[in-house]
N, C-alpha and C positions, 0 to 999 in steps of 0.2 A: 444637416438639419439642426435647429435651434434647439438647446435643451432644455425644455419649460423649468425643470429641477435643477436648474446651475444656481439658483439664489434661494431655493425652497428647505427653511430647514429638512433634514429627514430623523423623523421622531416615530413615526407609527411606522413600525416592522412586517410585513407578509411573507410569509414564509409559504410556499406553495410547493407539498409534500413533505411527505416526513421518513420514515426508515432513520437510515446512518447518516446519512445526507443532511437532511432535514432536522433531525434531533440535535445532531452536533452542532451546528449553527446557533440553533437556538440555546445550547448549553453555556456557549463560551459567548453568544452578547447578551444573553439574562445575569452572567455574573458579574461581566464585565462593565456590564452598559445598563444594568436594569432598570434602573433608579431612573434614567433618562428618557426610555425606551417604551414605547407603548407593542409590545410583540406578539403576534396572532400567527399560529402555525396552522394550516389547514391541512386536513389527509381523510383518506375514507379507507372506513376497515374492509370496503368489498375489492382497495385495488390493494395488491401484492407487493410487497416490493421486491427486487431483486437478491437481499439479504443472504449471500454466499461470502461477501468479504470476511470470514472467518481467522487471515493469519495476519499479523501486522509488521511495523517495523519499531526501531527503538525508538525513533522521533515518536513516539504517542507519549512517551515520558513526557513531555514538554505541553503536550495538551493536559495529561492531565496536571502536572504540577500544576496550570491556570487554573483548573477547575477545580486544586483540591482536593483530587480524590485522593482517598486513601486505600492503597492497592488492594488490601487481602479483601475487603469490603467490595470492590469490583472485579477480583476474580472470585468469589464467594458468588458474584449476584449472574453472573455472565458464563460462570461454568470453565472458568479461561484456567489454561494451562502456561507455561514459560517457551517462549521457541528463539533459540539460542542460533538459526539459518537456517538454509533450505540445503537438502542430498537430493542434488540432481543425477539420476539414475540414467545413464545411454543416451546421454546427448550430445557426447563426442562420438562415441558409436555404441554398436549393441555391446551390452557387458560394461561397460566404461562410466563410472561416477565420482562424482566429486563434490565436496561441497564450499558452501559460500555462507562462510560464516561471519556473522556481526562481531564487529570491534576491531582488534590492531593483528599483526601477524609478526611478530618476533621485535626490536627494536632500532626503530630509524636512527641514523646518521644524519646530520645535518647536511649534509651534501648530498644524500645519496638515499635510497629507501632498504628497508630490508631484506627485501627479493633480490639487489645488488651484491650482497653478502653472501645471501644464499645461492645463488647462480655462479656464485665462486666455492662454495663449497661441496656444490654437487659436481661441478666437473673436476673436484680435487679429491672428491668420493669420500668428502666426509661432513656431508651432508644426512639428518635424515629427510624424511616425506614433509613439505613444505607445511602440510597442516600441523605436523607434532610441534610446529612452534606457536598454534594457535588455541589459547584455552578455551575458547569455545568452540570450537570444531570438538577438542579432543575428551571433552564434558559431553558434549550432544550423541558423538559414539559409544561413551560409558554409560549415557542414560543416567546422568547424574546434574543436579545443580541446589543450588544456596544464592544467595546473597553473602556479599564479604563484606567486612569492613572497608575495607582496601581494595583500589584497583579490584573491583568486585569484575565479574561477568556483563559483557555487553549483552540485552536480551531484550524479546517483545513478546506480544501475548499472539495465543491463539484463541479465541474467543467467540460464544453464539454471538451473531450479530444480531440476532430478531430481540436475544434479553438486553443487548448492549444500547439498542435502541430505546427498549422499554427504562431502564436505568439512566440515561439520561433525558429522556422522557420525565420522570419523575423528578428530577433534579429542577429541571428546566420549568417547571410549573412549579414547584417550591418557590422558583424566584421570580413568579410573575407570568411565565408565559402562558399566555388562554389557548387550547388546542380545540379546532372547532372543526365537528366533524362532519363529510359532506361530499359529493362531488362538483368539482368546478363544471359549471355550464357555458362559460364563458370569458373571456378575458379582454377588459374595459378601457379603452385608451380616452388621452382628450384632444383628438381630434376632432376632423367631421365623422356624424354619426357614430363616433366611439371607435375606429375602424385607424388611424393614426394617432402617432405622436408618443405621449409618456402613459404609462400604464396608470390606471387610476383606482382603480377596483379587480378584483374578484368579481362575476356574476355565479352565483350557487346554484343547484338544481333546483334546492328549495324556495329561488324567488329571491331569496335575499343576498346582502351583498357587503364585502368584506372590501373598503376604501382603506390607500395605504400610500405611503409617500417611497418607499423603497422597498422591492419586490425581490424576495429569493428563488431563485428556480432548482426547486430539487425534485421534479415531475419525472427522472428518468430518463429513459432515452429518448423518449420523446420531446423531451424541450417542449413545452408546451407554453412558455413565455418566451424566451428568449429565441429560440427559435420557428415557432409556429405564429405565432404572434408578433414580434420584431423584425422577423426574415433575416435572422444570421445565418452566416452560409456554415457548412460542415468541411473541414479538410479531409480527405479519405488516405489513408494509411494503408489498406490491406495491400499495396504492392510490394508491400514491407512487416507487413505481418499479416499471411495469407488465411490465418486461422478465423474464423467467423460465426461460431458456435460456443456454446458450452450448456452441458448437462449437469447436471447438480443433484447429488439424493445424500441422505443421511442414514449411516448404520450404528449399531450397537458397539459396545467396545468389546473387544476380544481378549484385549492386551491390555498391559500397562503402556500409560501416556508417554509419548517418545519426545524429546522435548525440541523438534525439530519440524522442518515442514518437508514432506518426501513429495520431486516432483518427476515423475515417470514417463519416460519419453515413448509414443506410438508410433508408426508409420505415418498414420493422420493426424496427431498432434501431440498432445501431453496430461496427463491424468496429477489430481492433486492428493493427498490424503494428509488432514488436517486432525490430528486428535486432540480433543475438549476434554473435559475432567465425567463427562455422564455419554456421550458419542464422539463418532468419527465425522467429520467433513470430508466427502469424497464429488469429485468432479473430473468432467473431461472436457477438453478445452479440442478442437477438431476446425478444421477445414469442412466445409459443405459438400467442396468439389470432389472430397475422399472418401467421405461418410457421410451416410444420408442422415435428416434426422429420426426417422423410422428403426433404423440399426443403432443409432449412438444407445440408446439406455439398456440396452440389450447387453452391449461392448461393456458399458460400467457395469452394473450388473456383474457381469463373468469375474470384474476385476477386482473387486472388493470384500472386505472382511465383515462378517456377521450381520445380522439380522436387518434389512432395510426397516429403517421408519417412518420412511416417507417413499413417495414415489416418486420417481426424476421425473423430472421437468426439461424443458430444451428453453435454451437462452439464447436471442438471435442479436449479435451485435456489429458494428463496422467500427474497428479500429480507427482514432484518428481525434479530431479536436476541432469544438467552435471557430470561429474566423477571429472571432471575440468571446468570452466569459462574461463582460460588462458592456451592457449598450443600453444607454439614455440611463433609467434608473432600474434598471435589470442588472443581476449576477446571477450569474448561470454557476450553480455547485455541484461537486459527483459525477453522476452518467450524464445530467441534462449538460457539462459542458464538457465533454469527450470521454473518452474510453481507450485505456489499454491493455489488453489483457491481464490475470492477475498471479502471471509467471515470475514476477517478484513482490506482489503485497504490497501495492501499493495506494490501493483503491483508496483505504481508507488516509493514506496521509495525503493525499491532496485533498480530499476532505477537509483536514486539519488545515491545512497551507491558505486554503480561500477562507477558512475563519481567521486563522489571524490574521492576514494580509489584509482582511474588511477592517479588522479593530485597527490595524497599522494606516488604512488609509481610510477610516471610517466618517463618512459626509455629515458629519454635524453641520454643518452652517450651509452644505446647498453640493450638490454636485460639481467638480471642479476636471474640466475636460486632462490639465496633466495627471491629477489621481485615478481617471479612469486609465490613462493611457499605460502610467506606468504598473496599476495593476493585472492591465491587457498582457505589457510587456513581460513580468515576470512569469507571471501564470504559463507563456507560451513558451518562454525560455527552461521552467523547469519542467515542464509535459516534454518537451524535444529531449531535453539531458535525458530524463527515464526512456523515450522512443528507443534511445540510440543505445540504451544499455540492455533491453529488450530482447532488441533486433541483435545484438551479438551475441547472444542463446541461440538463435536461427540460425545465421549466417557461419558461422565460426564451427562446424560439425563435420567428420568424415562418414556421416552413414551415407548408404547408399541405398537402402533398403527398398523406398519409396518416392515418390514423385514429388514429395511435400518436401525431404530435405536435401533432394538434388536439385531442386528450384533457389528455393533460401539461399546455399552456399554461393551457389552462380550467380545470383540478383546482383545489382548494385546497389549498392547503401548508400547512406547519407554522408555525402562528402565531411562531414563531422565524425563521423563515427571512422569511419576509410582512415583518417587522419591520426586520430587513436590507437587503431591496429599497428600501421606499420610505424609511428614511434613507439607503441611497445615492442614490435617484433624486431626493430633496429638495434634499441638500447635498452630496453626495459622500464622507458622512464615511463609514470605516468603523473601527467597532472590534474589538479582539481582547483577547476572555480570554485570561488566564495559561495558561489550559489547553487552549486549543484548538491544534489541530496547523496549522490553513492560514491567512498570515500576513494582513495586509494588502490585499499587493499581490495575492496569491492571488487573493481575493475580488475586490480591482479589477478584474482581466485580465480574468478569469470573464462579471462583470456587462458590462462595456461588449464584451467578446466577444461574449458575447450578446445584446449590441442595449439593455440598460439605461444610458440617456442620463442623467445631473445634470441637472439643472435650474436651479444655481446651484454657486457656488464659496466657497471659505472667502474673508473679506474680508481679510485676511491678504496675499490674493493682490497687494491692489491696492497696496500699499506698493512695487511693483515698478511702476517706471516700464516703456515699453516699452522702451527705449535697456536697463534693467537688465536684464528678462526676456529680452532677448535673447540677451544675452552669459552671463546664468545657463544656458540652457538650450542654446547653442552650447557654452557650453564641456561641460554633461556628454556630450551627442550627442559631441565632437569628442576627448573621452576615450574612450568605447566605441568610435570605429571605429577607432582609432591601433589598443588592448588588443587588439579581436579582426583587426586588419589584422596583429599579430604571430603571430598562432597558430600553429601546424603544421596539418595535413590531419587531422581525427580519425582515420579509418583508420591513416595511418603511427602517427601518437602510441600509439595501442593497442598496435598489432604493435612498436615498438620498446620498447616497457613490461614487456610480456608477454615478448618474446625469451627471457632469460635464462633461465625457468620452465617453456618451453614443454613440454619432453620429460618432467618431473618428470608423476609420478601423483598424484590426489589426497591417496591415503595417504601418501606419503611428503613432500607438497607440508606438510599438516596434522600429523606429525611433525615436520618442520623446526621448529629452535628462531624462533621468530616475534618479529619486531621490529616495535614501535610503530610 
């Protein structure tokens, strides 16, 4: 079909839904693009939004640097704690944990990675545990963290996401954007009868109607533009990640904040516990065909620490991704253009990825069919990279316990991800595209986490006598315990971070003139 908006400047903004989705979009083209930009976010406080994304990754760094925040000021206003990776608890089997921590793991060779080193030093057995060469791992077990000067801590936040909305909610109308409250009645194309072609309006319950030249969809699972409206089709994934639930409730703190994200593996899926600086984020993530949803909040409930403050709730989702993200003058952001579980926290950076990727390829002078195409293309290139790092938490497991992960292990995967396994279990190499989000070591922790053993080492290795391998691999070990044997207590560190800001309101926190 013709696209009316291939020559049509796009100046007026529609932003259709708001939450994390919706806020953030509108965060990062009101600072970026204000001045140009006529931007109207639409949302109704009777619908809900999904608002669980609570743990993130480090790439939020780079959203905010765009936006200027200045950190202690947004974990002051969002309650945010530091989380240094996730301890996956018996997902190689019962009893069995590991974790998967952000940043580097000992120091690469130009020819070869670190785990080449170490896989020579463990079968020479003078090796320690491959995490003691990693400081964030061996901080996150101490319950300790800082910022350094230096080679500091790789780290993300854990964070309310209902204040992290309201906080750049306020940002984003500081710089222009009108947020109009309402529910959508309908949605206005220029075809015949309004029923084809390019979106043109909003119709309102209230009769009136919000005209706009580029449309964002952050309506939820529902797709309520891009896919109810446009007719883009959905990819289905649950053959590949069979889980199709999640319960969600909020408790009191008990403890002191852990600066990590704990994900606990069930017979029917896997349980989250997310701690914030004032409660805990607790969730289950489940199979339907294992667990009703009548028993899931029941199941949470039994597994949780201190006082609920909310009641669960049940979240019905189908793993998997638009056919498209961008069609005619539609982009579809967040849940409206797929979903994949949020077993690595990821929700909120592709979030991130579709704002800037719009400012990267953003239609000022008209819609341009390669800019859609190649934002199609990325968008689905880097949803699959995270599919496939997902599915090998499933797949890569020896329990036997239940039906749920004698299924996963026996599945077949994606001839991508299949390709991964056995060149690391051949050689240990692992490679990374420019464009994929999870690095390396990522992958390393992951695989051998999960029980995938080398079979061999890069020969690189052997240029290391053992007298050398020693004292290489003593001294990184005897650098990470000095760094994290300096830390502070992460709890104090937060609270004396936070002090200054505490009292301040979000709006007035998100007025503040904001320093890099």
């Amino acid at each position: 079909m013709m696209n009316t908006s291939a020559h049509k400047p796009m100046r007026r903004i529609v932003i259709a839904g708001g939450g994390t989705a919706g806020w953030m979009m509108a965060a990062l083209m009101s600072k970026l693009l204000g001045r140009q930009l006529d931007i109207k976010l639409v949302e109704s406080e009777e619908i809900g939004t999904v608002g669980v994304g609570e743990a993130t990754i480090p790439a939020l760094h780079t959203f905010h640097n765009l936006l200027g925040i200045n950190e202690p000021e947004f974990m002051a206003a969002t309650n945010a704690t530091f989380k240094l990776g996730i301890q996956f608890e018996g997902w190689k089997n019962i009893g069995q944990d590991y974790f998967h921590s952000f940043g580097t793991t000992g120091t690469d060779h130009w020819s070869a990675g670190f785990q080449h080193f170490w896989l020579k030093g463990r079968a020479e057995g003078i090796a320690r545990p491959y995490t003691d060469y990693n400081p964030e791992t061996v901080a996150a077990h101490a319950n300790r963290f800082a910022h350094l000067p230096r080679n500091g801590l790789n780290y993300a936040y854990h964070l309310d996401a209902g204040r992290y909305a309201k906080y750049l909610r306020a940002m984003s109308e500081a710089h222009g954007v009108q947020r109009i409250e309402g529910k959508i009645a309908a949605v206005l194309q220029d075809g015949p009868d309004g029923k084809a072609g390019d979106i043109t309006a909003l119709q309102m319950q209230d009769g009136s109607r919000i005209d706009g030249e580029l449309f964002i969809d952050c309506t939820g699972f529902r797709s309520l533009l891009l896919g109810e409206t446009l007719g883009v089709g959905y990819e289905d994934w649950s053959h590949w990640l069979p889980c199709d639930r999640a319960v969600a409730v909020q408790t009191a703190s008990v403890r002191e904040a852990w600066p990590y994200t704990r994900s606990i593996c069930h017979p029917f899926g896997w349980q989250w516990r997310i701690p914030l600086q004032h409660r805990v984020g607790n969730g289950l993530v489940y199979s339907s065909k294992l667990l009703s949803d009548a028993d899931a909040p029941e199941v949470l409930k039994r597994n949780v620490e201190g006082e609920l403050l909310i009641q669960p709730r049940v979240i019905k989702f189908l793993p998997g991704q638009r056919h498209k993200v961008w069609e005619r003058n539609c982009i579809a952001v967040g849940l409206a253009s797929g979903f994949i579980e949020p077993l690595e926290s990821t929700s909120i950076h592709l979030i991130q990825r579709s704002a800037i990727r719009l400012m990267q390829l953003f239609p000022a002078g008209g819609i341009k069919p390669a800019d859609v195409d190649e934002f199609n293309q990325q968008s689905q290139r880097e949803l699959e990279h995270i599919r496939d790092f997902i599915v090998l938490h499933y797949h890569a497991n020896e329990r036997t316990d239940s039906e749920l992960w004698r299924h996963v292990r026996e599945m077949q995967v994606p001839a991508t991800l299949r390709h991964r396994i056995e060149l690391f279990r051949e050689s240990a190499r692992v490679f990374h595209p420019s464009d994929e989000l999870f690095a390396p070591n990522s992958w390393i922790q992951v695989m051998m986490g999960q029980g995938i053993e080398p079979q061999g080492y890069h020969p690189v290795a052997d240029l290391m006598g053992p007298a050398e391998l020693t004292n290489f691999l003593g001294d990184i070990q005897l650098k990470v315990s000095r760094t994290v044997a300096g830390l502070p207590g992460h709890q104090a560190y937060v609270e004396q971070l936070c002090a200054p800001y505490r009292n301040a309101s979000t709006a007035q926190l998100a007025a503040t003139p904001l320093r890099a």
